[in-house]
N, C-alpha and C positions, 0 to 999 in steps of 0.2 A: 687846908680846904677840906673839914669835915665832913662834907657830901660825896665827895669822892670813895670816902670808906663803905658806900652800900653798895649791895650790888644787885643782880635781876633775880633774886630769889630771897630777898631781904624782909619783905612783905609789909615794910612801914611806912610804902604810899610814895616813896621817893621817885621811880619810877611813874607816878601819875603824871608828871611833868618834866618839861625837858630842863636835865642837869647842868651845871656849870661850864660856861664855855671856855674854852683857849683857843687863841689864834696860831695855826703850824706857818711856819717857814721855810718853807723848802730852797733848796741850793738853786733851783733857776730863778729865784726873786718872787714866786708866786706865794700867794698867800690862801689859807682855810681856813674859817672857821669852823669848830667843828666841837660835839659835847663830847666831854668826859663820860661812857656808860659809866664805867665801875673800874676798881682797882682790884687785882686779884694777887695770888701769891705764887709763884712755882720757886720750885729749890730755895725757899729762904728769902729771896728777892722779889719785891714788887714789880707788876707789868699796869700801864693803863689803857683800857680799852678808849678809843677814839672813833667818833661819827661825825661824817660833815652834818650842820648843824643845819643849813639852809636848805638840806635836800633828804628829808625824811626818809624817801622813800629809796634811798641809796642804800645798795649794802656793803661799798666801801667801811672797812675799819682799819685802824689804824693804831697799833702797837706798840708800844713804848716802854721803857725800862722807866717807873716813877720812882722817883727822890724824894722825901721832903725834909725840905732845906729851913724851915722854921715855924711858926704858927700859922697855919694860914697861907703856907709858902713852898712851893717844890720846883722842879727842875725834870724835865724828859730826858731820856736820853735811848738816843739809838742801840737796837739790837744788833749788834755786830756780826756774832757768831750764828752762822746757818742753824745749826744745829741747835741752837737754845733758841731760835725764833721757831721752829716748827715745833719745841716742846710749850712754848706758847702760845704761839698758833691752836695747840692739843687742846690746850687747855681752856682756851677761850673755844673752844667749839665744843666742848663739854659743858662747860657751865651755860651756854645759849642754847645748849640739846636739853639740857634738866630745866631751864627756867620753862622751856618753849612746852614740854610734856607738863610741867605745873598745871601751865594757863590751860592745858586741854583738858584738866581732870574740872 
């Protein structure tokens, strides 16, 4: 899924419109759809940021350790460790502080 690789400081228009979607599954049977923002890097490993997709104006996100598992093909998977979800956490609220001061200049 080669749209997943920009992110909100990328500047090639990708962001003009809403991103590719996935449906989450969560352990009580409920279901989300929600866009892929962007895919970022911390220690070596991919994370991908997630938005419910039907409610814009949410500022639920939703974090994910991203895989990809073949052309065109990956797999989520949960952050386990406390402590590497808050250096994600860091980090996705670093790159939405730089995109956010972009769009102000």
């Amino acid at each position: 899924m080669a749209e997943l690789e920009h992110g909100p400081e990328c500047d090639c228009g990708c962001n003009d419109e809403q991103g590719p979607t996935i449906t989450l599954e969560f352990d009580d049977g409920e279901s989300l759809l929600c866009e892929a923002l962007f895919v970022f890097e911390v220690d070596g490993k991919e994370y991908v940021a997630l938005a419910p997709a039907e409610d814009p104006d949410s500022e639920d996100v939703y974090l994910y350790e991203y895989f990809e598992t073949g052309e065109d093909e990956f797999e989520l998977g949960d952050i386990e460790d406390d402590s590497v979800f808050d250096k994600v956490a860091e980090e996705f609220d670093r790159i939405m502080e730089e995109y956010y001061e972009a769009e102000e200049e």
